[in-house]
C-alpha positions as CSV (number, residue, x, y, z in Angstrom):
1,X,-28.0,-51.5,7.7
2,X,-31.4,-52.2,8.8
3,X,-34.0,-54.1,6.7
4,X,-35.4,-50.9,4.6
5,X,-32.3,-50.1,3.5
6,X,-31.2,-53.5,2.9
7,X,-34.0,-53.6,0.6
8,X,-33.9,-50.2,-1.3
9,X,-30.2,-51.5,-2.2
10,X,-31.0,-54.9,-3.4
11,X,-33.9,-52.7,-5.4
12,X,-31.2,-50.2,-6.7
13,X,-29.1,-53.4,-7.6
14,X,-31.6,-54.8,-9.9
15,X,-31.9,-51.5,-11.7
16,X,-28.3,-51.4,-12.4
17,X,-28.1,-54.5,-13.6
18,X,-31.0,-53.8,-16.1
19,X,-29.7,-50.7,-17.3
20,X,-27.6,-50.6,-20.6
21,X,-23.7,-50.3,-20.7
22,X,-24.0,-46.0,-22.0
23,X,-26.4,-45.5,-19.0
24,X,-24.2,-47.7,-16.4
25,X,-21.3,-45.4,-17.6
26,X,-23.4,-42.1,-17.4
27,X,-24.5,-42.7,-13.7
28,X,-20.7,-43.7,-12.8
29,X,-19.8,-40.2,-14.2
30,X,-22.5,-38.9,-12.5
31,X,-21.6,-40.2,-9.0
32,X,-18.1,-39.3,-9.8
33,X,-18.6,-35.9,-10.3
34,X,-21.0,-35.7,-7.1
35,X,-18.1,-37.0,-5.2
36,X,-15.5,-34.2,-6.3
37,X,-18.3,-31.7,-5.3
38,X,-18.4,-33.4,-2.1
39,X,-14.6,-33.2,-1.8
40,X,-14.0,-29.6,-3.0
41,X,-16.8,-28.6,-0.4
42,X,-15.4,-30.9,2.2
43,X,-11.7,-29.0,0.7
44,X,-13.2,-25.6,0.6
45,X,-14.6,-25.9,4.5
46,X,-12.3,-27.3,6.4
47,X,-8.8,-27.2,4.6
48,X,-9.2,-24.2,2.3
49,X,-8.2,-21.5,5.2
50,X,-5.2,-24.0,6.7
51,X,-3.7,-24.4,3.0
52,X,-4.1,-20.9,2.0
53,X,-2.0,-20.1,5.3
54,X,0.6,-22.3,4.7
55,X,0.9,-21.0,1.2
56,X,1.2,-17.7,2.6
57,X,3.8,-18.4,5.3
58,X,6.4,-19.0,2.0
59,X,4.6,-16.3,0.3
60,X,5.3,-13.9,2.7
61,X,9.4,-15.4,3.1
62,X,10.1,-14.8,-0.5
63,X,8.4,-11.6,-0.2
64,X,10.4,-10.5,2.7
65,X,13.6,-11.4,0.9
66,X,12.5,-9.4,-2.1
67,X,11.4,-6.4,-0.1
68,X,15.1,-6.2,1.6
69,X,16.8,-6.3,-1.5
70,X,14.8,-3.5,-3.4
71,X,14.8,-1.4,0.0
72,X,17.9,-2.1,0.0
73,X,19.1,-1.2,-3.7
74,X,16.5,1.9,-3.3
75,X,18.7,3.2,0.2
76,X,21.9,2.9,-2.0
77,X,21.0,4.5,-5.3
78,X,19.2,7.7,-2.9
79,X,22.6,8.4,-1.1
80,X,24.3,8.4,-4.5
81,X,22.1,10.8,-5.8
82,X,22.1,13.2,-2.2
83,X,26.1,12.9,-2.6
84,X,26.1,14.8,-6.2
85,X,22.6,15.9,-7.1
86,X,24.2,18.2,-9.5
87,X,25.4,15.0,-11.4
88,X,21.9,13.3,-11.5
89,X,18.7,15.4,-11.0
90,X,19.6,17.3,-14.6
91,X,19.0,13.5,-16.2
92,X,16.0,12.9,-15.0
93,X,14.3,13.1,-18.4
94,X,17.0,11.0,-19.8
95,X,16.2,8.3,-16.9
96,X,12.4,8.8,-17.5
97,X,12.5,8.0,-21.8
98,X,14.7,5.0,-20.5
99,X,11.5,3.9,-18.4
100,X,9.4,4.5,-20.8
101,X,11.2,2.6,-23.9
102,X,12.1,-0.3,-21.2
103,X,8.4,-0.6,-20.6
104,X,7.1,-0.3,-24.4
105,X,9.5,-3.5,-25.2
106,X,10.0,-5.3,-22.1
107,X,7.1,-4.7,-19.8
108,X,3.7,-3.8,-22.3
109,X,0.7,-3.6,-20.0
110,X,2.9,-3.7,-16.5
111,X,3.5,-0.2,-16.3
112,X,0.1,0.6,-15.1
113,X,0.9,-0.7,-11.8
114,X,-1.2,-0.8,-8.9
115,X,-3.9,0.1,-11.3
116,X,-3.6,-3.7,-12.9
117,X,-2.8,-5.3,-9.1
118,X,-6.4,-3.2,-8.5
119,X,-8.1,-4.3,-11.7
120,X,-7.5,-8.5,-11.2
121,X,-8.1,-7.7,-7.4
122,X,-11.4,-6.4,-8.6
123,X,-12.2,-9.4,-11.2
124,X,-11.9,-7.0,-14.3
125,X,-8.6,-8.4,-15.4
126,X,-7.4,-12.0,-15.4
127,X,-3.2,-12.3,-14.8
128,X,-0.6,-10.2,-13.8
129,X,2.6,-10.7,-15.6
130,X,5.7,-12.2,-13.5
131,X,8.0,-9.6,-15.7
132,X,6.3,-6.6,-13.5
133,X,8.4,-7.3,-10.7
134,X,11.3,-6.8,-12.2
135,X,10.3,-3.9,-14.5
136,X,9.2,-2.2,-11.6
137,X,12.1,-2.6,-9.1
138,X,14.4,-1.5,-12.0
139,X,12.2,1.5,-13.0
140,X,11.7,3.0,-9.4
141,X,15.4,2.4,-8.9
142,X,16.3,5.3,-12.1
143,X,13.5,7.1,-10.6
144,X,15.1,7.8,-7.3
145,X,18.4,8.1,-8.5
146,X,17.6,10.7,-10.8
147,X,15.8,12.3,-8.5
148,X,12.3,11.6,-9.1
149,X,9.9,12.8,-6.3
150,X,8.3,9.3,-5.4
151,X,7.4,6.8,-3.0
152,X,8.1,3.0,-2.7
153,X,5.2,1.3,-0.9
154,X,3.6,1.0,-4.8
155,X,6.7,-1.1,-5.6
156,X,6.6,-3.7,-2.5
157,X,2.4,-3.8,-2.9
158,X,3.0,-4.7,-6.2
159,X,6.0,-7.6,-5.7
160,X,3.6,-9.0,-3.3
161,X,0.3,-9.0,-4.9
162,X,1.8,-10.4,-8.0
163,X,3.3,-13.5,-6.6
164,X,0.8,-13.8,-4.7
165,X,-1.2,-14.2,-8.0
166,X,0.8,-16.3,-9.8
167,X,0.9,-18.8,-6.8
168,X,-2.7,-19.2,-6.6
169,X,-2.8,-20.1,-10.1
170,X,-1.5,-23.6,-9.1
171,X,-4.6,-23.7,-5.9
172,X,-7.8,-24.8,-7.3
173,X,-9.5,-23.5,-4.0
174,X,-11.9,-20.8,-4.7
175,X,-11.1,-17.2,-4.0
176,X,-7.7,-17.9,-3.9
177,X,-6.2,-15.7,-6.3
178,X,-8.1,-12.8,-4.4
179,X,-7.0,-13.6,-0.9
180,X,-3.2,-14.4,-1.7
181,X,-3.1,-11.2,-3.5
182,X,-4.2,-9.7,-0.6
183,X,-1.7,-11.5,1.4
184,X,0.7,-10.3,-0.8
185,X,0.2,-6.7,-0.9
186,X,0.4,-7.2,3.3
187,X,3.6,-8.9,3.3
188,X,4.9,-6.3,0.9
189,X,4.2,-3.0,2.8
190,X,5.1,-5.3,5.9
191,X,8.7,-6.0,4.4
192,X,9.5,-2.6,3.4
193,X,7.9,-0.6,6.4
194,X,8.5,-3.1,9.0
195,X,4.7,-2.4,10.4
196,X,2.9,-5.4,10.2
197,X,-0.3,-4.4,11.8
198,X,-0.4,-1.1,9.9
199,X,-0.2,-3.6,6.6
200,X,-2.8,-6.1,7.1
201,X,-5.4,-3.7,8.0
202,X,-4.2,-1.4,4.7
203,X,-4.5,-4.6,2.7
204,X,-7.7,-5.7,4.2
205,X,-9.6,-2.7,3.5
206,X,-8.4,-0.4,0.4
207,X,-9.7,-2.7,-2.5
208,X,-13.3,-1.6,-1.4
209,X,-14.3,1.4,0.5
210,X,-15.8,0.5,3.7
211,X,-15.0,-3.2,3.6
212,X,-13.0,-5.6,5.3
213,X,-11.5,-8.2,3.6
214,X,-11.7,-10.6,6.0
215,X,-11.8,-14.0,4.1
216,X,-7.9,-12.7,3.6
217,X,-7.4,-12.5,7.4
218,X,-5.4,-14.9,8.3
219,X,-3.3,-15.6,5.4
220,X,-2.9,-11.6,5.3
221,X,-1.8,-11.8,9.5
222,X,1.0,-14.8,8.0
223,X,1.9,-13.0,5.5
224,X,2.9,-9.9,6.5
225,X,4.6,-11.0,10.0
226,X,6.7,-13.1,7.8
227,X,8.1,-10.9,5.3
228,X,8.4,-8.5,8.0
229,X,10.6,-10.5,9.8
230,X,12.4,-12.3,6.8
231,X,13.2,-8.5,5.7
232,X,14.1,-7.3,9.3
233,X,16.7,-9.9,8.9
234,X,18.5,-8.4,6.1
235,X,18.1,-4.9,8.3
236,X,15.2,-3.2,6.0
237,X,13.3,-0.7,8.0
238,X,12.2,2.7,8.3
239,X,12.9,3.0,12.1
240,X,12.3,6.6,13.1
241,X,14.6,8.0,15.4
242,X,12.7,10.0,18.2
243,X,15.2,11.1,20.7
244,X,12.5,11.5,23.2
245,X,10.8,14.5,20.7
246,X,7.5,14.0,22.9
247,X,7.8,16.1,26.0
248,X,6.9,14.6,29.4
249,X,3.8,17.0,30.1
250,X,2.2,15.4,26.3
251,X,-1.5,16.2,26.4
252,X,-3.7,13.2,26.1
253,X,-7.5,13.0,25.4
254,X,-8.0,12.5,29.3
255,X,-7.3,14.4,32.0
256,X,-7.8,14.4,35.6
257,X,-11.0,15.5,35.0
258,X,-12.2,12.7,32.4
259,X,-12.3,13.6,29.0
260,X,-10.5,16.5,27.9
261,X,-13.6,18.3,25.3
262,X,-11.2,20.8,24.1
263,X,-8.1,19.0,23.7
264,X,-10.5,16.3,21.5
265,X,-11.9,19.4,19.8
266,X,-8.1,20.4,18.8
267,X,-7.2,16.8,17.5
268,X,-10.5,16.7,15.1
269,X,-9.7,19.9,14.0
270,X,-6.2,18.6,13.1
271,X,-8.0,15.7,11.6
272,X,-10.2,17.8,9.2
273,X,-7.3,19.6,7.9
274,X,-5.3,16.2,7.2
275,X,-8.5,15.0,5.4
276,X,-8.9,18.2,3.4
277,X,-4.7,17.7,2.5
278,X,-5.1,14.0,1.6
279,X,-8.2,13.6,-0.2
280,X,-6.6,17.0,-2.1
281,X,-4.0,14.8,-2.8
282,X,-5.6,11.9,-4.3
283,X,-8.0,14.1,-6.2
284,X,-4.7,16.5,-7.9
285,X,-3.5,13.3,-8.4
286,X,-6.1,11.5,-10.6
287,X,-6.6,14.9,-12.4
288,X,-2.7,15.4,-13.0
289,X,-2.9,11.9,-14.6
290,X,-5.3,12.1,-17.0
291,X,-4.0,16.0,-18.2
292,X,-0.9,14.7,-19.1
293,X,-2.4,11.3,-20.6
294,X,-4.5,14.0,-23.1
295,X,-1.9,16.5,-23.3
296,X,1.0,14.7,-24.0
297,X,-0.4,10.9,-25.3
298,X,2.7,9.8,-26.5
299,X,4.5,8.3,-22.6
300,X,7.8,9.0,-23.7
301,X,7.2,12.5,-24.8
302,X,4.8,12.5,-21.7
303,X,7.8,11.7,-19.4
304,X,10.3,13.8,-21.0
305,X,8.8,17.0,-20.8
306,X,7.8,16.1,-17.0
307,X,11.1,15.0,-16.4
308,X,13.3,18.5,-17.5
309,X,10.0,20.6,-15.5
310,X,10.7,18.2,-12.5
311,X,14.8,18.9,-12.8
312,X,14.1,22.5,-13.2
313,X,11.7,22.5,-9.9
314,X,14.1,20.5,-8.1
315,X,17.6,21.9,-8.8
316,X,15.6,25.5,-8.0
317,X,14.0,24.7,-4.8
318,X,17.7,24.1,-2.9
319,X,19.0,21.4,-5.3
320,X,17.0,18.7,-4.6
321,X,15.6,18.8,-0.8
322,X,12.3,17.6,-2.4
323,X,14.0,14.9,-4.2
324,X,13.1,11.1,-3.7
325,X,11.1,9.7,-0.6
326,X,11.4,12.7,1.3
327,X,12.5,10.7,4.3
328,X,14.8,13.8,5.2
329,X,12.1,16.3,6.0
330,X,10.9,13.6,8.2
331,X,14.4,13.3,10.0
332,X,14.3,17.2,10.6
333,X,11.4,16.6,11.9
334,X,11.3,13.5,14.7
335,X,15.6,13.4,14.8
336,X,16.3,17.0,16.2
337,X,14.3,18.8,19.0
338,X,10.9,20.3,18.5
339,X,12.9,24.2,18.4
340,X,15.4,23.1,15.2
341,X,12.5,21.3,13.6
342,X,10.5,24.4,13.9
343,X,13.5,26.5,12.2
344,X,14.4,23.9,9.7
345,X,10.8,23.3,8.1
346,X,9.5,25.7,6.3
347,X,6.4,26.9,6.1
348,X,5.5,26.0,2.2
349,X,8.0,22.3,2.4
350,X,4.7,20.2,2.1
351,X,3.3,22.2,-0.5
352,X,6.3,22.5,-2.6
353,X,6.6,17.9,-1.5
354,X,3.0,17.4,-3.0
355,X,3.2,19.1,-6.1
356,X,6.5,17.3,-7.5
357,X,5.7,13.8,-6.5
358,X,2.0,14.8,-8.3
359,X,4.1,15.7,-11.4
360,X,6.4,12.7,-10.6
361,X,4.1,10.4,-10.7
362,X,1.5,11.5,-13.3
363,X,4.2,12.1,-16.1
364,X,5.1,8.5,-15.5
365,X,7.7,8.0,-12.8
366,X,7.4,4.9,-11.0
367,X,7.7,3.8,-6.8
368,X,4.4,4.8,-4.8
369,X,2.6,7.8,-2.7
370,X,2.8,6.7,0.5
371,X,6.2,7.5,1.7
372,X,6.2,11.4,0.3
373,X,2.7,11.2,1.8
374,X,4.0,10.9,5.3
375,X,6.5,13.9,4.3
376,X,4.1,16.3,3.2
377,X,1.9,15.1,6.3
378,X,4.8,15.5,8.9
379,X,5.9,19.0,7.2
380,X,1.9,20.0,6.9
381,X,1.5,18.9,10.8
382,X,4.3,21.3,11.7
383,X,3.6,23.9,10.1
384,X,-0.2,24.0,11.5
385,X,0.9,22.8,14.8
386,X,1.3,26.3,16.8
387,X,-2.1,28.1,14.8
388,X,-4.1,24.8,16.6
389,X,-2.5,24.6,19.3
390,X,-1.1,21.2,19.3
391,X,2.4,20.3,20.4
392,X,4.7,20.3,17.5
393,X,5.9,16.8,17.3
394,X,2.6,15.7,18.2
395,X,1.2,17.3,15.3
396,X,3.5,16.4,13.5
397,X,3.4,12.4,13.9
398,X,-0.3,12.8,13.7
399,X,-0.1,14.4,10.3
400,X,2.5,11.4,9.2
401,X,-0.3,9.2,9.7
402,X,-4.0,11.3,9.0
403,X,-2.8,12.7,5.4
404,X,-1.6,8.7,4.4
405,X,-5.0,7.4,5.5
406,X,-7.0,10.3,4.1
407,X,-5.0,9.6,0.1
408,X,-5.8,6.0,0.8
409,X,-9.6,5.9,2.2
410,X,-8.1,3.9,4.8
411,X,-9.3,3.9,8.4
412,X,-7.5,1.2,10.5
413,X,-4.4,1.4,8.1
414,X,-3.3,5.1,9.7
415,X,-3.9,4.0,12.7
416,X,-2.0,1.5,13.5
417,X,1.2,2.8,11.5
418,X,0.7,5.9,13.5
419,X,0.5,3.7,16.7
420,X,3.5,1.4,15.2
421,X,5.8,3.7,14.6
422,X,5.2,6.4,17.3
423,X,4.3,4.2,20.3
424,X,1.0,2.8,21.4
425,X,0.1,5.2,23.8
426,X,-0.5,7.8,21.0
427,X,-3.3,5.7,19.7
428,X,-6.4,7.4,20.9
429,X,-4.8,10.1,19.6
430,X,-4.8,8.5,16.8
431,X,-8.1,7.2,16.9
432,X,-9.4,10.7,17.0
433,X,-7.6,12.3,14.3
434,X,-7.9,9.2,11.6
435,X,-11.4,9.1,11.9
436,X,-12.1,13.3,11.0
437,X,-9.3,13.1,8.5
438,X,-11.1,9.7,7.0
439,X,-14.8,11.5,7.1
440,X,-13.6,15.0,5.5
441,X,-11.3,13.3,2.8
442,X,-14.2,13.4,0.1
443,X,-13.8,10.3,-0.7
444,X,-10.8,10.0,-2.2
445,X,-7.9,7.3,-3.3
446,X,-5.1,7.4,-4.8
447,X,-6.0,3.7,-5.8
448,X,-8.6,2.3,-7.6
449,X,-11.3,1.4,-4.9
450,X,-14.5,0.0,-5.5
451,X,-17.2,2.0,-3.7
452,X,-19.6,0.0,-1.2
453,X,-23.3,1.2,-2.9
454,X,-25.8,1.6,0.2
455,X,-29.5,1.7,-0.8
């Protein structure tokens, strides 16, 4: 201390001394609350990031756990129904006015799902209920055995995001409800689909179009490598079996030559038709929705009606081959050789997938998009395969991954599963056909994204 400030403090010492006990007590408050501001921005810059990782680390454990044991239950009530579909798809509508009365006394505001993990993601809602976990594992559960034509990604996004939630509720760190539910929703589609790149890019970017939500980055990375790993160890996955479908001549964007212009041509085609299917998707989707909301406003009578039209379609079209996840279409596809997948799938098998897990899931039905999404891509890639003039399985695994990104508004997302799950030396490939299906998708989500306004 030199002599200035040696006397500025025997100055501020007199003036303390002078002042009156209620204004001593005011500056102590004062320099009090100056030195939690201090420590929440000393917190907030160096320890906020490290913290929020940690917390993620057991966020994405438990995650992983719960992931195995609903993919698990999920597995086990789908090869109950495929034994006797003749015992279970005529339920459905039964199962569905179960749903619906479990949810109008046990889980009030939880069954809008995603929409509510969307909504507090978005700061227009404040909590999401602990009860939605169970409601939903229980509800997409009867929706599979009886039938129901839906996905499951919704249910592990939603396990996730909501602890994720509830644990940051006891962090006073700012933004860290937002970047733990992230986290969550990562370790969730991590868990379940066993692609952890594929899910920390889907949960970095689908709460706003054309944004990266990269405060979330490294808690999301923890996350979702965790519960992947936690659920790999309980053996949940959706391993695709390839049997060496690619042939050894496979086209690639280069040739000897450099770039291969018409090949590239051929894959943004492809891409353009994805886009069209997907954002079709996600747009049939919001407008199924909200006919049925008006046309049937009652959810029970809503489901019930959709439930005997869904049995009817189902037990029609070959007693239930559109049924569930539609994880068989893809085994036709990537488990056989590219001639029996050609004679297996039919020409109309992603049309017929689309519609019935559009009145699936707008009547009410819970689980997700995203694994009949890959169906009706896979189905849609092999049926277009031969009039582009793309190999088969190629097309195929392209399509798996193009119409998922186009219903999301996902870029990176489709990507990387497509990479993931098919091998990384597809990804230009990839590349190419994810960003025409992502340009041509109109803009469309089957989630609630916020849209980046450029001026």
């Amino acid at each position: 201390m030199n002599f200035r400030d040696f006397g500025k403090y025997n100055q501020f010492k007199e003036q303390f001394a002078g002042m009156s006990p209620e204004m001593k007590e005011q500056m102590m408050k004062m320099a009090k609350e100056q030195m939690k501001a201090k420590t929440r921005e000393f917190v907030q810059k160096w320890l906020s990031t490290p913290i929020l990782t940690a917390v993620a680390l057991v966020l994405g454990a438990i995650v992983g756990v719960l992931t195995a044991f609903f993919g698990s239950g999920l597995l086990y009530f789908s090869n109950i129904r495929d034994a006797h579909p003749l015992y279970w798809i005529p339920a459905l509508a039964v199962a569905g006015v179960l749903i619906a009365l479990a949810y109008k006394k046990f889980g009030k505001g939880t069954e809008r799902g995603m929409d509510m993990i969307f909504g507090v993601a978005h700061g227009k809602e404040d909590k999401i209920p602990l009860r939605m976990i169970p409601m939903v594992i229980a509800s997409t559960w009867i929706t599979h055995l009886f039938g129901g034509s839906a996905g499951r990604e919704g249910v592990a996004m939603q396990i996730g995001a909501t602890l994720g939630h509830n644990i940051s509720s006891k962090i006073h760190i700012d933004n860290a409800s937002r970047i733990l539910l992230v986290a969550g929703m990562a370790a969730g589609f991590a868990g379940l689909f066993q692609t952890p790149l594929a899910a920390i890019a889907l949960a970095l970017e689908v709460l706003l179009a054309g944004h990266l939500e990269l405060a979330a980055l490294l808690p999301a990375t923890v996350a979702a490598f965790t519960a992947c790993k936690v659920s790999q160890m309980f053996g949940e996955g959706i391993a695709v079996a390839m049997n060496d479908i690619f042939p050894a001549d496979l086209p690639g964007i280069w040739d000897d030559y450099g770039l291969d212009i018409n090949f590239i041509l051929k894959l943004a085609l492809l891409g353009v038709l994805f886009g069209i299917v997907g954002g079709g998707f996600a747009k049939t989707l919001s407008l199924a929705k909200s006919f049925a909301s008006k046309k049937f406003p009652n959810p029970i009578k809503r489901i019930a009606v959709g439930g005997i039209a869904i049995s009817v379609l189902l037990l029609v079209f070959w007693q239930g081959r559109y049924a569930g996840l539609g994880t068989n279409l893809i085994d036709i596809i990537f488990s056989g050789s590219e001639a029996s997948a050609a004679l297996e799938i039919h020409a109309y098998d992603w049309i017929l997938k689309f519609a019935l897990t559009i009145i699936t899931i707008a009547v009410g039905f819970k689980g997700g998009e995203v694994t009949p999404l890959f169906a009706i891509g896979a189905t849609f890639g092999t049926f277009v395969a031969t009039m582009v003039g793309i190999p088969l399985p190629l097309a195929a695994a392209l399509g798996y991954a193009a119409v998922f990104g186009a219903a999301t508004n996902t870029l990176f997302a489709p990507m990387l599963i497509g990479a993931e799950i098919f091998g990384f030396d597809l990804l230009p490939e990839f590349f190419v056909v994810c960003i025409a299906a992502y340009v041509c998708n109109g803009g469309q989500s089957i989630y609630q994204q916020k849209k980046l306004r450029i001026r």
